[in-house]
C-alpha positions, 0 to 999 in steps of 0.5 A, a space after each residue: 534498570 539504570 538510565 545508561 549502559 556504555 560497554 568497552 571493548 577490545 580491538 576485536 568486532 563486538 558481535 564476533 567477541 560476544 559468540 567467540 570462546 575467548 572472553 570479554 570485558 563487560 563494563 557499566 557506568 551504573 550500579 543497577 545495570 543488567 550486566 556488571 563488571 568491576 574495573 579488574 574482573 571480567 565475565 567470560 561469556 561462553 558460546 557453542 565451539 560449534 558456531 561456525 565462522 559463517 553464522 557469526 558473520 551473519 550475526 555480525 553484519 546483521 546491522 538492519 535491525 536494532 541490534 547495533 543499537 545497543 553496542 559499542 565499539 571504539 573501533 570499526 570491525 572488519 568489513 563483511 562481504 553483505 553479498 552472500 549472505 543469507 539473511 532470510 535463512 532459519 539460521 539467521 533468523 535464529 542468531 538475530 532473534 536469540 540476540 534480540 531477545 537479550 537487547 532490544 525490548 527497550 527502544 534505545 536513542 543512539 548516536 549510530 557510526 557505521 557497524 558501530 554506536 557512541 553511546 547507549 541510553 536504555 528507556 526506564 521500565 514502564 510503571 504498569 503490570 509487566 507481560 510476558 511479551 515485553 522480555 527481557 525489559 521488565 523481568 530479565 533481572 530476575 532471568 539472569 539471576 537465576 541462569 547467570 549472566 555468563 549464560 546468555 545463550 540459555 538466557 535468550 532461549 528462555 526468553 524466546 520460550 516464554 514467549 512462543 508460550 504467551 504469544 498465541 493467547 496475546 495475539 488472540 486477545 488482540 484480534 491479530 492473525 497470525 496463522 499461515 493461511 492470513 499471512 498473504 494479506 494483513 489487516 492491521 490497525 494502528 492501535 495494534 501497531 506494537 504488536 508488529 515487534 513480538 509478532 516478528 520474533 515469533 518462530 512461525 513468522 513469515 513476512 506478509 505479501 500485503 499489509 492493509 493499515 488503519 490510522 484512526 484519530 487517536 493515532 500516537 506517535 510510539 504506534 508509528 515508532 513501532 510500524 516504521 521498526 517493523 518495516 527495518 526488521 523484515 528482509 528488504 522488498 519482503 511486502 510488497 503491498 502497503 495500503 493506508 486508510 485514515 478516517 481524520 484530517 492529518 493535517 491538524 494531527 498533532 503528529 503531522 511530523 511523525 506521520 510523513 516521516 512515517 509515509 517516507 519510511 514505507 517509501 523506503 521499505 522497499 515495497 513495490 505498491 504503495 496506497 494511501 487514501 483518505 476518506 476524511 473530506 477536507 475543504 481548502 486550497 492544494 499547494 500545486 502552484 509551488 511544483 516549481 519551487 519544488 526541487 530534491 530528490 528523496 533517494 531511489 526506492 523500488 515503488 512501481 505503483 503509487 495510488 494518492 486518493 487524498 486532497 491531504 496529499 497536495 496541500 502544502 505539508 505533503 505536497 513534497 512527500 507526494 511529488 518526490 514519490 512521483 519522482 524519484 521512483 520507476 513508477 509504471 501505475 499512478 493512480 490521482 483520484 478524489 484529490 479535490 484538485 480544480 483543473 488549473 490545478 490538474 493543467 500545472 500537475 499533469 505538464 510538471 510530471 514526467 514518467 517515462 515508465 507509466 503504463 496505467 494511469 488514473 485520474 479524476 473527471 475534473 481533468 480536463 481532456 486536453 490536459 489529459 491528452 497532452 499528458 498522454 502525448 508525452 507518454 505514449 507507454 500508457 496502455 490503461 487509462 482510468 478517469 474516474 467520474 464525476 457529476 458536471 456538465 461536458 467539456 469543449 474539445 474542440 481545441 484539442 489538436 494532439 494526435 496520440 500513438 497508444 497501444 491502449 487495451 482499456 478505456 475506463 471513464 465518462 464519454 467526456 473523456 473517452 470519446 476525445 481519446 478515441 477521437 484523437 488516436 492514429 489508429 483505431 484501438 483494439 480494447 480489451 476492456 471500454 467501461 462508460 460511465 453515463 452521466 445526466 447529459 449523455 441522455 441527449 438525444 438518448 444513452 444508447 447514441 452516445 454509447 455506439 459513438 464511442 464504440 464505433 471508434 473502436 476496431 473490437 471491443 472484448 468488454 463492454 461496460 456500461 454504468 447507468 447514471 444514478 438518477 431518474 431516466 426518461 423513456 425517451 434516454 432509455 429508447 434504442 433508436 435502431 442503430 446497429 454497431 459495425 463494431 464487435 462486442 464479444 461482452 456487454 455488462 449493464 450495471 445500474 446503482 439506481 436502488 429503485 426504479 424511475 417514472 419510465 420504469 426499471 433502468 435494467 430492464 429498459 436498457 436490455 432493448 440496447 441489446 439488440 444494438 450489438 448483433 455479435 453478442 456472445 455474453 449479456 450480464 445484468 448487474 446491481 440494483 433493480 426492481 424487478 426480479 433476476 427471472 423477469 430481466 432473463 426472459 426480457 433477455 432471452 426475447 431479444 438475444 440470439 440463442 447461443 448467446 450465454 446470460 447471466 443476472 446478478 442483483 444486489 437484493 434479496 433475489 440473486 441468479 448466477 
């Protein structure tokens, strides 16, 4: 195929000219183009008299995928009133697909006007084995030698044919899902990132709720290409959910570039959560001391959830990426956790940020809790707070002056930031939920103490979590003192990660003496790992609880109880 391919045209829209019954002049620059006209003759190209006036204006302001990529006007076409005009309907989607088969198998490097492109330029066809799922690029020659290329109509159903025939088994080669009942939720991995471009051209394509992506090392620039292509074809706020892991540090990619203009094109896709965690652990400094200097805007986007778990997204080079998502969006969930931020750092982020719609919130333990509180000083909306846990000693609270006014229903964190929220709200809350995670130091004089102070701040608890620290307890930690809660607990769940037992003994069944701490009781469970047996930990349940009181047991060994 040659390297070039200009059109010209006449006054008329090239969309309108190319599916009218009246002709059109098709011109190349090079011999081995695809379609060739010379300077006097012309190629009639005869669509259905049939095609109403409306599909062709579908057809023809369809501008957000790659089809005004590869034509060319001298002349801006009318404009086309976008409000009524149904873009996800079978018709459309029927129109664009038959047009994209004849067009947009080769990504083509434009100069874009409005409705409108200056010049083409079509990639060569690629050395290796030509497939079925690459049409027209590699094999369109010979399509359009056998049908005419006054035909287009019959060459892009022939196209489309052969691809409905190939595509099953391409996509069961590739491990890719693509029946109905996978559609919600998608798992994709980068290097099956170009199959995103045949899936969505497929007739039984629906666009998923949720996309799950995996970016591993070897990630290259083209995979990128191809998602951020994806994300352009499918109707506007179509996916909701987009979840991004990597296992690499980003940061010494080779393609850092093209990954933020990636990570920015998902801000724009219209999708309402967006996720990006890392799990590559990396050492170094973050950039916040620079929030200041950090000024702009990226553009309205529709994210009302944004979850940064990356110490990678507070360096320096995606410091502007993550502050302008922050930002520029109407976000009413944020979720900071495992970031690797010191809390100096966490002091300058949390007084630079302001969002008036929060609701949730999520943080790591190195908050400090009078950072944490002023925060929520300023955004009384929050009514679910997450701190997520980290192993460290206490913090001072005792210059923390801040009186807060949330309507909160769940309280997620150590007692080292759940206890000076409670403490420094007007009125007690109503929880739905109150999870503690005990750490080492909550053992003195012993867990359960700490527990009822929490929740003796409280007007009523529905749920009560309590998470067993992961090392060795004593029985003196362990012991309930013969305290009562005056506060209702209507369910308390125990949870132990511990794989094996302490010198006191099993930390579940130790803890099932704390159940006589909370008289009005109506659901005891027991979850995680334990030594002991579910029917052991039952009865040592049914001893202590009233009889009406519902138990449930479930372990992570061999033995389970529902």
């Amino acid at each position: 195929m040659g390297n070039s391919l200009s059109h010209n045209s006449s006054r008329r829209p090239v969309f309108r000219e190319m599916i009218a019954t009246s002709g059109t002049d098709l011109s190349t620059g090079e011999q081995d183009s695809v379609v060739q006209t010379s300077k006097t003759g012309s190629r009639t190209v005869d669509f259905d008299r049939s095609v109403s006036h409306r599909k062709r204006c579908i057809l023809e302001s369809y501008s957000t995928g790659d089809i005004h990529q590869v034509v060319s006007t001298k002349l801006q076409p009318k404009i086309i009133n976008r409000r009524n005009t149904d873009f996800t309907s079978p018709a459309a989607k029927g129109l664009y697909r038959e047009a994209s088969d004849i067009f947009l198998k080769r990504k083509a490097d434009t100069e874009l006007a409005p409705f409108s492109i200056k010049r083409v330029k079509i990639y060569e066809p690629c050395n290796t084995t030509a497939s079925i799922w690459s049409l027209p690029a590699e094999i369109l020659v010979l399509i359009v030698a056998l049908l005419g290329a006054q035909d287009m109509r019959r060459t892009a159903q022939v196209c489309s044919l052969l691809r409905e025939i190939a595509g099953p088994l391409f996509f069961a080669n590739r491990n890719f899902p693509t029946s109905p009942k996978d559609l919600f939720h998608i798992h994709v991995d980068s290097h099956n990132f170009d199959i995103l471009s045949t899936w969505i051209r497929m007739d039984n394509f629906r666009p998923p709720r949720m996309m799950l992506c995996w970016l591993d090392s070897e990630l290259r620039a083209p995979q990128l290409s191809a998602f951020s292509h994806f994300l352009q074809s499918v109707p506007h706020k179509s996916i909701r959910y987009i979840t991004l892991f990597w296992n690499f540090d980003i940061l010494v990619s080779p393609i850092l570039p093209q990954i933020i203009t990636f990570l920015e094109s998902i801000r724009a896709s219209g999708c309402e959560e967006l996720t990006c965690m890392g799990f590559c652990l990396r050492v170094g400094s973050s950039a916040v001391a620079s929030l200041t200097r950090l000024q702009g805007c990226a553009g309205v986007n529709h994210l009302k959830a944004f979850e940064a778990s990356s110490g990678a997204l507070f360096s320096s080079k995606l410091l502007p990426f993550t502050i302008q998502t922050i930002h520029c969006s109407h976000l009413e969930k944020l979720r900071l956790s495992h970031i690797n931020l010191s809390s100096a750092h966490w002091d300058k982020l949390l007084r630079y940020l302001f969002i008036p719609t929060l609701v949730e919130l999520r943080v790591d333990a190195d908050c400090a809790p009078s950072t944490l509180i002023r925060f929520l000083a300023r955004h009384p909306a929050i009514n679910n707070l997450s701190v997520v846990p980290w192993p460290g000693g206490p913090w001072r609270t005792n210059r923390i002056t801040t009186h807060l006014t949330l309507s909160i229903t769940t309280l997620d964190g150590p007692s080292t930031h759940v206890l000076p929220v409670l403490l420094r709200l007007r009125e007690p809350p109503t929880l739905a939920c109150l999870t503690l995670s005990l750490q080492a130091h909550d053992a003195s004089p012993n867990y359960i103490t700490t527990i009822l102070q929490c929740v003796g701040h409280c007007a009523s608890v529905g749920y009560l979590l309590v998470s067993l620290p992961p090392q060795n307890h004593s029985l003196s930690a362990m012991i309930w003192t013969g305290t009562h809660s005056a506060v209702r607990v209507r369910h308390l769940a125990i949870d132990s990660d511990a794989a094996g037992s302490s010198s006191a003994g099993d930390p579940l069944a130790l803890s099932a003496a704390w159940i006589e701490a909370f008289p009005g009781v109506k659901r005891i469970s027991m979850r995680g790992h334990s030594s002991v047996t579910a029917e052991y930990l039952r009865d040592i349940m049914r001893r202590i609880s009233a009889a009406d009181v519902e138990l449930c047991v479930d372990l992570h060994s061999s033995e389970r109880s529902l």
